[in-house]
C-alpha positions as CSV (number, residue, x, y, z in Angstrom):
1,X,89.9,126.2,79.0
2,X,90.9,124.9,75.6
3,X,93.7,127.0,75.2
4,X,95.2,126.2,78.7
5,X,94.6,122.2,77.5
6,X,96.6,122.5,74.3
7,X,98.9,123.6,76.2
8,X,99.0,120.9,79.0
9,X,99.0,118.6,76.2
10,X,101.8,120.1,74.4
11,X,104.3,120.7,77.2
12,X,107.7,118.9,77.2
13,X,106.9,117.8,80.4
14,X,103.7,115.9,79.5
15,X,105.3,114.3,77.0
16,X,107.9,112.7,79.3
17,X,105.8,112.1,82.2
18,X,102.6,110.8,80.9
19,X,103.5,107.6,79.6
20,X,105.5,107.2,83.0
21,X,102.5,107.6,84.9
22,X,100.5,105.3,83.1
23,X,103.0,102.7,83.4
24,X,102.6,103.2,86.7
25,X,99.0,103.2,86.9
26,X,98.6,100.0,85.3
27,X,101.0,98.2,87.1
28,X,99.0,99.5,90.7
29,X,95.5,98.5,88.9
30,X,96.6,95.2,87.6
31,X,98.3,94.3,91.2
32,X,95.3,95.1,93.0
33,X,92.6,93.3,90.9
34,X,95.1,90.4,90.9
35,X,96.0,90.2,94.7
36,X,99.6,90.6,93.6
37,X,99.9,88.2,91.5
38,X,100.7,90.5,88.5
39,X,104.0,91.4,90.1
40,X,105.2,88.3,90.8
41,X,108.7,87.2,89.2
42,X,107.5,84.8,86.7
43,X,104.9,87.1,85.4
44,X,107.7,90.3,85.5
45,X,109.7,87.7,83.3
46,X,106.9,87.0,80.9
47,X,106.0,90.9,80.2
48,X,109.4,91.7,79.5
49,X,110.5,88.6,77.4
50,X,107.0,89.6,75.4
51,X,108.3,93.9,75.7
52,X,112.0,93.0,74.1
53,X,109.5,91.5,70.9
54,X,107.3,94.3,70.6
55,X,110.1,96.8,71.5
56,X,112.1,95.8,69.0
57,X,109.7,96.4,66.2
58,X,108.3,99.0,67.5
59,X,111.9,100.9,67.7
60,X,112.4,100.1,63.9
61,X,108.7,101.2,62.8
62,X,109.4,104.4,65.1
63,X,112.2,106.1,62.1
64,X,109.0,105.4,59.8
65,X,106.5,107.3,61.8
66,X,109.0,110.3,62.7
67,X,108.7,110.9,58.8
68,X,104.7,111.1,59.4
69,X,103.8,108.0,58.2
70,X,102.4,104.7,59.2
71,X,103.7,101.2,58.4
72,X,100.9,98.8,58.7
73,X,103.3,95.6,57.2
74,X,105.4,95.4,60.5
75,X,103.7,92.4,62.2
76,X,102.9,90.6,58.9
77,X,106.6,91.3,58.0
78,X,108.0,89.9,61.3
79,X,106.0,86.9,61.3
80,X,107.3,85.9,57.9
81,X,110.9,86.5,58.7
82,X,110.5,84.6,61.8
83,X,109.0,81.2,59.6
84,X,111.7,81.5,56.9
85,X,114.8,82.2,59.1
86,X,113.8,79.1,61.3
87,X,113.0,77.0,58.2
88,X,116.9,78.2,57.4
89,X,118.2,76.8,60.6
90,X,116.3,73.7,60.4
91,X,118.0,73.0,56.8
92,X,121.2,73.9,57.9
93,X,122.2,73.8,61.8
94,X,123.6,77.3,61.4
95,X,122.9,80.7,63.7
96,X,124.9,82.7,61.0
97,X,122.5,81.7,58.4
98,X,119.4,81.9,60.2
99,X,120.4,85.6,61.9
100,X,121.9,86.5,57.9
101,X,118.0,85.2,56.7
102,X,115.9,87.2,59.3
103,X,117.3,90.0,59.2
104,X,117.7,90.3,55.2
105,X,114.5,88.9,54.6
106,X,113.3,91.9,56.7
107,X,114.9,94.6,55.1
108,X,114.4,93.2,51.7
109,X,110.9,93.2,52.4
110,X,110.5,96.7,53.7
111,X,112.9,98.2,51.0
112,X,110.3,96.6,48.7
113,X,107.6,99.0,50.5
114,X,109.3,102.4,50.3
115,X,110.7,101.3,46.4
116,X,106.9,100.5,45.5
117,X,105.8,104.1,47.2
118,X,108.5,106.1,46.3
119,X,108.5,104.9,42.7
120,X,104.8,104.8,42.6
121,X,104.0,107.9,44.7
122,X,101.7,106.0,46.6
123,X,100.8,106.9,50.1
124,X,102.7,104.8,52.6
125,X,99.9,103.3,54.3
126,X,98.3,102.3,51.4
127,X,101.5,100.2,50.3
128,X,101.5,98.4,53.4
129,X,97.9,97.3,54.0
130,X,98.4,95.5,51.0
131,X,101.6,94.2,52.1
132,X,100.6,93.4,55.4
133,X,97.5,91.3,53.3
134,X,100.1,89.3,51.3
135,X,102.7,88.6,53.7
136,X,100.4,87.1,55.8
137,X,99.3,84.9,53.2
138,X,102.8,84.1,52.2
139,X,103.7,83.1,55.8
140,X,100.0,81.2,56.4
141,X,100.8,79.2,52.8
142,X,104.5,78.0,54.1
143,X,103.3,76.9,57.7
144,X,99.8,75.4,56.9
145,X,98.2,74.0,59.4
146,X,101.1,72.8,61.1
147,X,104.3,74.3,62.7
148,X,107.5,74.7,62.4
149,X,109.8,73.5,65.9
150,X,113.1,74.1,66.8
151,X,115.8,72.4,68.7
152,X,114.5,72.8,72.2
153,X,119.0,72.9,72.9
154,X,119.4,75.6,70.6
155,X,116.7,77.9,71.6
156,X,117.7,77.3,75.5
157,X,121.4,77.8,75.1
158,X,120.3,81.0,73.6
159,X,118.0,82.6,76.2
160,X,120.6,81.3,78.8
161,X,123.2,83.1,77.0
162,X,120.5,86.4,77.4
163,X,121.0,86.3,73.4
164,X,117.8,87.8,73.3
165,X,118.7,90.7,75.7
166,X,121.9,91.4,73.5
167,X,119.8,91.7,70.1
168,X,117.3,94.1,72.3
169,X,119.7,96.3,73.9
170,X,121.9,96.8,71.1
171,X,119.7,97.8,68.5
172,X,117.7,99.9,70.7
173,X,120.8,101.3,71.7
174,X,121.8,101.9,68.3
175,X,118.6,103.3,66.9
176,X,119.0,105.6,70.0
177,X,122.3,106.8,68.7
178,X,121.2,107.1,65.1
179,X,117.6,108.8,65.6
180,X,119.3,111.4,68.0
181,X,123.1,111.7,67.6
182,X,123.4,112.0,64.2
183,X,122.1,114.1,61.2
184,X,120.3,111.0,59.4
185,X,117.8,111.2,62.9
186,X,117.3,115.4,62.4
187,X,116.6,114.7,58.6
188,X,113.9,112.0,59.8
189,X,112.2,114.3,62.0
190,X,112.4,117.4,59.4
191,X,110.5,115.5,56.9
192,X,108.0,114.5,59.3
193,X,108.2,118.0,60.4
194,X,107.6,119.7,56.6
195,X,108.6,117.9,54.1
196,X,109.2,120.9,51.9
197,X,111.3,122.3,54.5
198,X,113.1,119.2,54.0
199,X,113.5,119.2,50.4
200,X,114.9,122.6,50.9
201,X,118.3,121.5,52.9
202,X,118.7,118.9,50.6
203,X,117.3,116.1,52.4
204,X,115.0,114.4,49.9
205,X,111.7,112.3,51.6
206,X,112.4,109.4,49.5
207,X,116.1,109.1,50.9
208,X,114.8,109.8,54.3
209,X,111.6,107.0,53.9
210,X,114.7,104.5,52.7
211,X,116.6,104.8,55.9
212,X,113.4,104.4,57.8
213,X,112.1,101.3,56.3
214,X,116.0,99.9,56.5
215,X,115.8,100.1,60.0
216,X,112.1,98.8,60.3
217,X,113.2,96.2,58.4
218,X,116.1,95.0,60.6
219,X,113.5,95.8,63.4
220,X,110.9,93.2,61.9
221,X,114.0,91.0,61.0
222,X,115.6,90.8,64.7
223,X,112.0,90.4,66.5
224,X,111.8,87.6,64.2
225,X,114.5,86.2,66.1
226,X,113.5,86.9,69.4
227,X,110.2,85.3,68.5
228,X,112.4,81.7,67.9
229,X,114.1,82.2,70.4
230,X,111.3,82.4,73.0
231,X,108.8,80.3,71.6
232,X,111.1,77.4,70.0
233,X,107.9,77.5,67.2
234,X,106.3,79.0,64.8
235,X,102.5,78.8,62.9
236,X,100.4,80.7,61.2
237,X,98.9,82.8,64.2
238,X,102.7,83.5,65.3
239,X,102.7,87.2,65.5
240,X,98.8,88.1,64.8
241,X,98.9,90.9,67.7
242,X,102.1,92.5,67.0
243,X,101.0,94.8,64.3
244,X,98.1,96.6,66.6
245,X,100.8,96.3,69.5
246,X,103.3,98.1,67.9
247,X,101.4,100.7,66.6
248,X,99.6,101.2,70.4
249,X,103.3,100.9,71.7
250,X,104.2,104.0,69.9
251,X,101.6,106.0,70.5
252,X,101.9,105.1,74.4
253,X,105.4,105.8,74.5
254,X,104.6,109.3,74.2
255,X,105.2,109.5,70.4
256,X,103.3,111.9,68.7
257,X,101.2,110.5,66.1
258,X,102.2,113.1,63.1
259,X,106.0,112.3,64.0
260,X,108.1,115.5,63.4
261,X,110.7,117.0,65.8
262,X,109.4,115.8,69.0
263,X,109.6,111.6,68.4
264,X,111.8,110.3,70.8
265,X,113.3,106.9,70.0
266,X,112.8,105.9,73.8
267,X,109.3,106.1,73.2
268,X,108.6,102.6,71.6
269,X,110.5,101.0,74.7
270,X,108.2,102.7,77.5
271,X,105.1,102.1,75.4
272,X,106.0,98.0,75.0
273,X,106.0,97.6,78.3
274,X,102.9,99.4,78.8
275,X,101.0,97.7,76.2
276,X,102.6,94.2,77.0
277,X,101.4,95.0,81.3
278,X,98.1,95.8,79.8
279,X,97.4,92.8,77.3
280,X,98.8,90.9,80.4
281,X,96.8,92.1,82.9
282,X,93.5,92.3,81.2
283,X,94.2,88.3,80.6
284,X,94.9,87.6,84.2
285,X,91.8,89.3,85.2
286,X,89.7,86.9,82.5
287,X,89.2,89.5,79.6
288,X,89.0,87.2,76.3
289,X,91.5,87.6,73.3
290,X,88.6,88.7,71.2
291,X,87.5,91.4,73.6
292,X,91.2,92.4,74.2
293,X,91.7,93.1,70.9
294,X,88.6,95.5,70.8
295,X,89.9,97.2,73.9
296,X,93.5,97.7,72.2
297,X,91.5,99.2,69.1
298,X,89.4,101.7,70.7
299,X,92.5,102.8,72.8
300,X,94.4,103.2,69.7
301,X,91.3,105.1,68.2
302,X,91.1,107.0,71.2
303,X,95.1,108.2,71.2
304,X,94.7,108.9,67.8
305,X,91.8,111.5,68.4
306,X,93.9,112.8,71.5
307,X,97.0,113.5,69.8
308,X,95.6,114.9,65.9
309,X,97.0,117.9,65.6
310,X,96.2,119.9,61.7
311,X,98.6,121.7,59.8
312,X,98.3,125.6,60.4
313,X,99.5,127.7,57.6
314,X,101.9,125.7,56.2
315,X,101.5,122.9,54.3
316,X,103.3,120.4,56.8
317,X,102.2,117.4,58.6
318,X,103.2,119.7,62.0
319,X,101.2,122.7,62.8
């Protein structure tokens, strides 16, 4: 019985199809409980202007957890270049500046993580819970207990122009490219894979955790973006959900949770729609934020448990 599981649950196949079909079957829950009104246009609308967010960091975390690691920073870290890229345009009128802001802010930020590991030999995780502390304190100290607005005519002309859509598409499309056309995205998944292996065909982890936190970081610094341009605001809650969202994004995308040679960069972009469908629907149907997030971190918990897999023989964070 257990052996025939493992091998269910290992299968190429269930890797591709399962996150399909439970894209599917929360779409057909959430319609029914809702007598259709979770697939009406406007709604459609919503979860995917909410998906291109959480897609978008999710596809930049994604390098960091194909090295078998986990970057805890990434909501903190797109909330904070969302408040300082719009204080940039509101000092100077400019889209240059305020696209140049976000997205350096975000890589500085996550170069910053994988320099204090690296350099430290801390674990990743560790570097980023306290990270993900101190951003968020950063970006809670600049907003206060106000917000920040922008031009109503800038934000508009932007999401008429399906800006947003363009930042989306094209860096999933690169990340795509990078993660499995090239040898940068075989390196990635080798380190995840053994690490020692790795080091062996000359691909040191600390080069390969750099690349991954550079595109995390233009990850955190283009949702950042996306979050002006669909909100027009920002406070000090902007961006509280994403971290847990991202994380379960991954993970329902059909990512495996040790990274290695089976992460798939399409996996962050079928898991962000799930996860957005499902906060959405469990809203519509009257489940409170509070007990949403519960139900997001038993899930997690839950996928965690279902897709642990321990290293056999080899020291290597795949068995």
């Amino acid at each position: 019985m257990t052996a025939a599981f493992n091998r269910v649950k290992e299968s190429r196949w269930t890797m591709i199809m399962l996150p399909l079909v439970l894209l599917a079957g929360i779409g057909i829950v959430f319609t029914v409980m809702t007598g259709g009104n979770f697939l009406t246009t406007r709604n459609m609308k919503v979860i995917m202007q909410q998906s291109m967010i959480v897609g978008t960091v999710a596809t930049g975390a994604m390098f960091i957890f194909a090295t078998g690691n986990v970057n805890l920073a990434m909501g903190s870290c797109t909330a904070l270049t969302a408040t300082v890229a719009a204080i940039a345009y509101n000092a100077t009128g400019s889209l240059g500046i305020m696209f140049a802001v976000a997205i350096g802010l975000g890589v500085l930020i996550m170069l910053f993580c994988v320099v204090l590991s690296t350099s430290l030999h801390v674990m990743v995780i560790h570097v980023t819970i306290v990270m993900m502390t101190l951003l968020s304190a950063i970006q809670s100290e600049i907003v206060g207990g106000a917000s920040i607005s922008l031009p109503y005519k800038m934000t508009s002309a932007a999401n008429s122009a399906n800006v947003p859509l363009m930042i989306f598409a094209g860096f999933v499309l690169f990340s795509i490219l990078l993660f499995h056309l090239t040898p940068v995205g075989r390196y990635i998944k080798m380190v995840g894979a053994n690490t020692q292996a790795a080091e062996l065909t000359g691909m040191a982890r600390s080069k390969a955790l750099t690349i991954a936190f550079l595109m995390a970081g233009i990850g955190a610094g283009l949702a950042g973006l996306l979050l002006i341009f669909r909100t027009g605001s920002i406070s000090n809650t902007t961006g509280g959900s994403i971290n847990m969202d991202v994380m379960l994004a991954i993970v329902l995308g059909g990512m495996p949770v040790y990274g290695g040679s089976k992460s798939k960069a399409y996996a962050p972009i079928i898991g962000a729609i799930t996860v957005t469908a499902l906060n959405n629907g469990l809203l519509m149907i009257g489940v409170s934020a509070s007990f949403l997030q519960g139900v997001r971190g038993v899930i997690f918990l839950l996928l965690l448990l279902i897709g642990n897999k321990r290293p056999v023989l080899l020291p290597a964070n795949e068995g």
